[in-house]
C-alpha positions as CSV (number, residue, x, y, z in Angstrom):
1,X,0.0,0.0,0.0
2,X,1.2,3.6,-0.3
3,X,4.1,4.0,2.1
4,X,2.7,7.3,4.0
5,X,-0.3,5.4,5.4
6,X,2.5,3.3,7.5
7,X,3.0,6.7,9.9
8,X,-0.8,5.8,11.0
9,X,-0.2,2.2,11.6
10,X,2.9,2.3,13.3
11,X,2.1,5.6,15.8
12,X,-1.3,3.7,16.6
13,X,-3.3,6.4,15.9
14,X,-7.1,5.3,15.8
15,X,-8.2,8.3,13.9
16,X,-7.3,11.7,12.6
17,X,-7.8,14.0,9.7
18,X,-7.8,11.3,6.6
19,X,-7.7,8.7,8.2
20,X,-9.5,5.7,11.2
21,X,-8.2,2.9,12.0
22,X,-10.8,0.2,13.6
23,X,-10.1,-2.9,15.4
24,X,-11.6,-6.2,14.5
25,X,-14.4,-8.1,16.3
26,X,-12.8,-10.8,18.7
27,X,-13.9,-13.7,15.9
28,X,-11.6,-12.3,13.0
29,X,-8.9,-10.7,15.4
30,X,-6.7,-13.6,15.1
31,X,-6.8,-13.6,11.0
32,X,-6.7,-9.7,10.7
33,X,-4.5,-7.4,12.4
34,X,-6.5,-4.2,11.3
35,X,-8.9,-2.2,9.0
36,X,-7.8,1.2,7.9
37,X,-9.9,3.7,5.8
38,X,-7.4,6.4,3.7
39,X,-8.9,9.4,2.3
40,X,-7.2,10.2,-1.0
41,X,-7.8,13.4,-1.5
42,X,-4.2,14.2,-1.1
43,X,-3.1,11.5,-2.6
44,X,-1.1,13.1,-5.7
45,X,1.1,11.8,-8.1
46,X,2.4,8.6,-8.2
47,X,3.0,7.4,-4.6
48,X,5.2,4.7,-3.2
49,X,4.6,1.5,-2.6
50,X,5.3,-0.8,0.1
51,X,5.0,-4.0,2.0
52,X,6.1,-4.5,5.6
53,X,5.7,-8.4,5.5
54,X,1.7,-8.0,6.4
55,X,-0.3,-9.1,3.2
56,X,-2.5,-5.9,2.6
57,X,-6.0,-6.1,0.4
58,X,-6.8,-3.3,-0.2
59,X,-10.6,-1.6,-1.8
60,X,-11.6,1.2,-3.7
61,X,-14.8,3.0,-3.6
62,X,-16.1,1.2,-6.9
63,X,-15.9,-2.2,-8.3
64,X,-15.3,-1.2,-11.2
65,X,-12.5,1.4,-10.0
66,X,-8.7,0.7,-11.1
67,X,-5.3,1.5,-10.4
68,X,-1.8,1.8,-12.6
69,X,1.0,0.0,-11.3
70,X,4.3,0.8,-12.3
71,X,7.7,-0.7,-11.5
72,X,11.0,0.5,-12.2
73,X,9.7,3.3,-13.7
74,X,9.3,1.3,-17.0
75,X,6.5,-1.7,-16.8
76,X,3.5,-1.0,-16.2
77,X,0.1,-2.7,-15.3
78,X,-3.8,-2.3,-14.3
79,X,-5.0,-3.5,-11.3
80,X,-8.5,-4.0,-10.0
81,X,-10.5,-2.3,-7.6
82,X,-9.9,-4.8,-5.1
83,X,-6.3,-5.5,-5.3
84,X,-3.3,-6.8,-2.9
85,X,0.1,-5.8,-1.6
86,X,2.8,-8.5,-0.1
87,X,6.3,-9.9,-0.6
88,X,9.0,-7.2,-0.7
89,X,8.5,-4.3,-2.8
90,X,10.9,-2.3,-4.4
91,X,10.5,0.9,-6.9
92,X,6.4,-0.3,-7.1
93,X,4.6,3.2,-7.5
94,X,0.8,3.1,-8.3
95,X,-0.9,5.8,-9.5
96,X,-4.5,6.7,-9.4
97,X,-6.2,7.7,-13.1
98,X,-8.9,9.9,-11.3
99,X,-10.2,10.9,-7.9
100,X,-10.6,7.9,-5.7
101,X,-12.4,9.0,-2.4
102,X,-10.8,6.5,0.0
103,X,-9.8,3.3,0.3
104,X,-10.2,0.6,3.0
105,X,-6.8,-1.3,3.7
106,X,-6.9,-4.5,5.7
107,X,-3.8,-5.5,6.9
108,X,-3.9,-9.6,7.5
109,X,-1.9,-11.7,9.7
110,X,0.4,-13.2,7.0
111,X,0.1,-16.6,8.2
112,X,-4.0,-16.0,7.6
113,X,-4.0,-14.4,4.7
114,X,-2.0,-17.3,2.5
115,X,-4.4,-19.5,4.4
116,X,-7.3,-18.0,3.4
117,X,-7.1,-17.7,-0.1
118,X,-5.4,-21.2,-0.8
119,X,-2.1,-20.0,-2.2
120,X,1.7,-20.3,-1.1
121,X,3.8,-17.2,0.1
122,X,6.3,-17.6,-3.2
123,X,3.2,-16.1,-5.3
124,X,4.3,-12.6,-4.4
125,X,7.9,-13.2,-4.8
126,X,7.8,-11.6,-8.6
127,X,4.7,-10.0,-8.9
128,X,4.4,-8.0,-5.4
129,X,0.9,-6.6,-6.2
130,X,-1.8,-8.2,-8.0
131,X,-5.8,-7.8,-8.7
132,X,-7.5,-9.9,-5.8
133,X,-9.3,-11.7,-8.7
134,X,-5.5,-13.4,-9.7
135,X,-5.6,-15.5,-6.7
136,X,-7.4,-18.5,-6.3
137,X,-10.4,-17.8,-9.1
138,X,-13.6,-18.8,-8.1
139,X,-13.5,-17.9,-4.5
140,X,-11.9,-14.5,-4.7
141,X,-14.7,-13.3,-7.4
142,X,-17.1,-14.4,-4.4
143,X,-15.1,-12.7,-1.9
144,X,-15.0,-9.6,-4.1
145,X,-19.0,-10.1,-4.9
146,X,-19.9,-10.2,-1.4
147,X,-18.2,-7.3,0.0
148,X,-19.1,-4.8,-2.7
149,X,-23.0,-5.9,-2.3
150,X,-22.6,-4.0,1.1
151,X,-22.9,-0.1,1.1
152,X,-20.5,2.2,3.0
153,X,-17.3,1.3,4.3
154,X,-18.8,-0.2,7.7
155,X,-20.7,-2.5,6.1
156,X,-17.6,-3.9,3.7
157,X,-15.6,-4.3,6.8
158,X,-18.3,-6.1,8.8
159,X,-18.7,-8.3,5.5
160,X,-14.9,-9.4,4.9
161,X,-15.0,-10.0,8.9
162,X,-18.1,-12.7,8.3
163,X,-16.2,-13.6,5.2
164,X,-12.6,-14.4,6.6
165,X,-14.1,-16.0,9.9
166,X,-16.5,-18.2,7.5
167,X,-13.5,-19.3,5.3
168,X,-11.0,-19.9,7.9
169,X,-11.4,-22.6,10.5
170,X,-9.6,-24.7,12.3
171,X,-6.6,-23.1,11.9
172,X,-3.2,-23.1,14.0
173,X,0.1,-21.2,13.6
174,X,3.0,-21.3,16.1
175,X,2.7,-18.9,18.6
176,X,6.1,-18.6,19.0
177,X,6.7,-16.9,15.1
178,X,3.7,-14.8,16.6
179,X,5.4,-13.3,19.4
180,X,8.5,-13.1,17.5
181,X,7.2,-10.4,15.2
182,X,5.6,-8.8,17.9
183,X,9.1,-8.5,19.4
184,X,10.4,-7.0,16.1
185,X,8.0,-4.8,15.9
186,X,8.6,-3.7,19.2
187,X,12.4,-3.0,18.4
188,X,11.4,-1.1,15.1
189,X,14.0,-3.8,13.5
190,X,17.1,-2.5,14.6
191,X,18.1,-5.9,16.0
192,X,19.9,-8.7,14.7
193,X,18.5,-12.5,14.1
194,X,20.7,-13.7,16.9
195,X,19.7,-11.0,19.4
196,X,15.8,-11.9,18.9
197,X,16.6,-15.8,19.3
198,X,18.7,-14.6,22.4
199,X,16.3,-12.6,24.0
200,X,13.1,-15.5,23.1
201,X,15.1,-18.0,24.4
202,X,14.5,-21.9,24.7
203,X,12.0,-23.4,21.8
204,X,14.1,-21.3,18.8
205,X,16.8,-22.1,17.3
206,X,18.2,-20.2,13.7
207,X,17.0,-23.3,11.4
208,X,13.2,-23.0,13.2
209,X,13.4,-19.2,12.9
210,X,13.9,-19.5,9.4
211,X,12.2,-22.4,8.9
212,X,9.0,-21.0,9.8
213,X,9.3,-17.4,8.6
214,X,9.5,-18.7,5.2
215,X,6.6,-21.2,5.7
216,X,4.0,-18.4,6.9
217,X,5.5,-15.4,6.0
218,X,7.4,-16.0,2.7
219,X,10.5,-14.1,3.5
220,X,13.5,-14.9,6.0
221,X,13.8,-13.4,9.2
222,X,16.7,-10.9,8.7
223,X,14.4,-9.8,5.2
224,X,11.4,-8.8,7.5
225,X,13.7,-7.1,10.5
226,X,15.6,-5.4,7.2
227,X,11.9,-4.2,6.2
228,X,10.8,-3.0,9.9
229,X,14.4,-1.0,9.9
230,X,13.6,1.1,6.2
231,X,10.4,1.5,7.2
232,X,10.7,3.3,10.4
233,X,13.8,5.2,9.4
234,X,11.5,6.4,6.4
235,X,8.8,7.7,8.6
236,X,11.8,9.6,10.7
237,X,12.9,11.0,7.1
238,X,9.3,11.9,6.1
239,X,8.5,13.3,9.9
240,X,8.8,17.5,10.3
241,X,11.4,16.8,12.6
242,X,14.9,18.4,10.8
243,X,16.6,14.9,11.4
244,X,20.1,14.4,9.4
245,X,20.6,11.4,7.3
246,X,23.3,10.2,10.0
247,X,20.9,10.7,12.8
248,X,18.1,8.3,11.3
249,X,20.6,6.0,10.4
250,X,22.0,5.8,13.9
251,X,18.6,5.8,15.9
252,X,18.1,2.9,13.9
253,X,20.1,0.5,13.7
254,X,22.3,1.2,10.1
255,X,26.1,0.7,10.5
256,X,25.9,4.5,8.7
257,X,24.3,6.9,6.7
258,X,25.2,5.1,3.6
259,X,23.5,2.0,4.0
260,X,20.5,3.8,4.6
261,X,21.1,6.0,1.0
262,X,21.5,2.3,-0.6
263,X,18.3,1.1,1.1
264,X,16.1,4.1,0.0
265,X,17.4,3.8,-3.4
266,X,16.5,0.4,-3.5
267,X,13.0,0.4,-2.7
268,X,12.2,3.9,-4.1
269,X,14.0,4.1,-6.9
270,X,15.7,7.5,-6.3
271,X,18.1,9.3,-3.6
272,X,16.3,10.7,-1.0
273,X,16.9,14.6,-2.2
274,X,15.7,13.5,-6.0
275,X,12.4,11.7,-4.0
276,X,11.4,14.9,-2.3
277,X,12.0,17.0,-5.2
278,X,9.1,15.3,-6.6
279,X,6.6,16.2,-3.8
280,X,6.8,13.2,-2.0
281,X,5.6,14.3,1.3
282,X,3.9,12.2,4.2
């Protein structure tokens, strides 16, 4: 999803101007870590993509709404009004062909999400975002069907709650992978692999660690704490706070300032002065 909606997630704020954030019912908690609804009003220009390991699904307004998809600032691609973001993105811009209103983001456990629609974590690995209606056929069409038949953005979310409870039953994930990413979130990634087996202790070892990140969440561990690291470190660069490129390295976690240039390159495209210089701001 666009990068600049992350400052909401990660600073838990449950609503503000442009945006609400609303937590799910205590059946579909466990499947979905939250609903957001995004005005786009100020949405202009292409805007940056990104993916912090959470599969995101994300609706427009319309069914028959679209979106252009652009990558490496050569290919490009349509995507549908119901479309999703996962795997690791890098120079993904989309840009919206007219005035979309808002859009409802929800933001799935990974483990649940792969789960749910019948597919393997690897599907992301070269095509990062995707219509909804790629995955699984039959039942995403359905999934899609159901939600837009309700009216407002309430409804939809109360309608993908009754659909992802409905579709997913009898379902276990270690708990231990769980409060692992809790405990990466927690640090903002700037911590190592060995430091979170350290600190989590007996039950983990590297091989499980890695083992199981790839099973549920399709990446390796050191991939999603590298994620966590850019992402936060962007919302520092983005924030009104006069921050130097050596301070938001340091604060976290980058041996130096240039290993956080090579990182913003990397998944935007473009060095951070040439990013604002086209009106990037959050």
């Amino acid at each position: 999803m666009p990068i600049n909606f992350f400052k909401f997630i990660t600073l838990k704020n449950i609503e503000g101007p442009g945006h609400l954030n609303l937590t799910p019912s205590s059946g579909a908690e466990k499947y979905i870590e939250a609903f957001y609804v995004f005005s786009c009003h100020q949405q202009k220009g292409p805007q940056l993509l990104f993916n912090d390991g959470f599969p995101a699904l994300i609706f427009a307004p319309r069914k028959d709404d679209f979106f252009r998809i652009c990558i490496n600032g050569t290919d490009s691609f349509e995507v549908e009004a119901a479309w999703v973001c996962s795997g690791v993105m890098k120079n993904i811009y989309v840009d919206y062909p007219y005035d979309v209103e808002e859009l409802i983001v929800v933001r799935f456990k990974p483990f649940a999400f792969y789960k749910l629609f019948g597919i393997s974590p690897g599907v992301f690995r070269n095509k990062p975002v995707l219509s909804l209606t790629e995955l699984n056929g039959c039942e995403s069409f359905m999934f899609i069907d159901k939600v837009y038949e309700a009216a407002g953005f309430r409804s939809r979310i109360s309608a993908i709650e009754s659909l992802v409870s409905s579709m997913l039953t009898n379902f276990e994930y270690p708990i231990l992978l769980n409060e692992t990413i809790d405990y990466i979130n927690e640090k903002k990634g700037a911590i190592t692999v060995q430091q979170v087996i350290k600190q989590l202790g007996s039950g983990m070892s590297y091989k499980w660690l890695e083992r199981n990140f790839k099973s549920y969440m399709g990446i390796s561990p050191k991939k999603y704490i590298s994620l966590q690291r850019f992402l936060h470190a962007y919302i520092d660069f983005m924030s009104p706070e006069s921050y130097s490129l050596m301070e938001i390295a340091v604060r976290h976690g980058y041996s130096d300032h240039n290993h956080f240039l090579k990182d913003f390159k990397q998944f935007s495209g473009v060095s951070p002065g040439t990013y604002l210089s086209r009106g990037n701001r959050s």
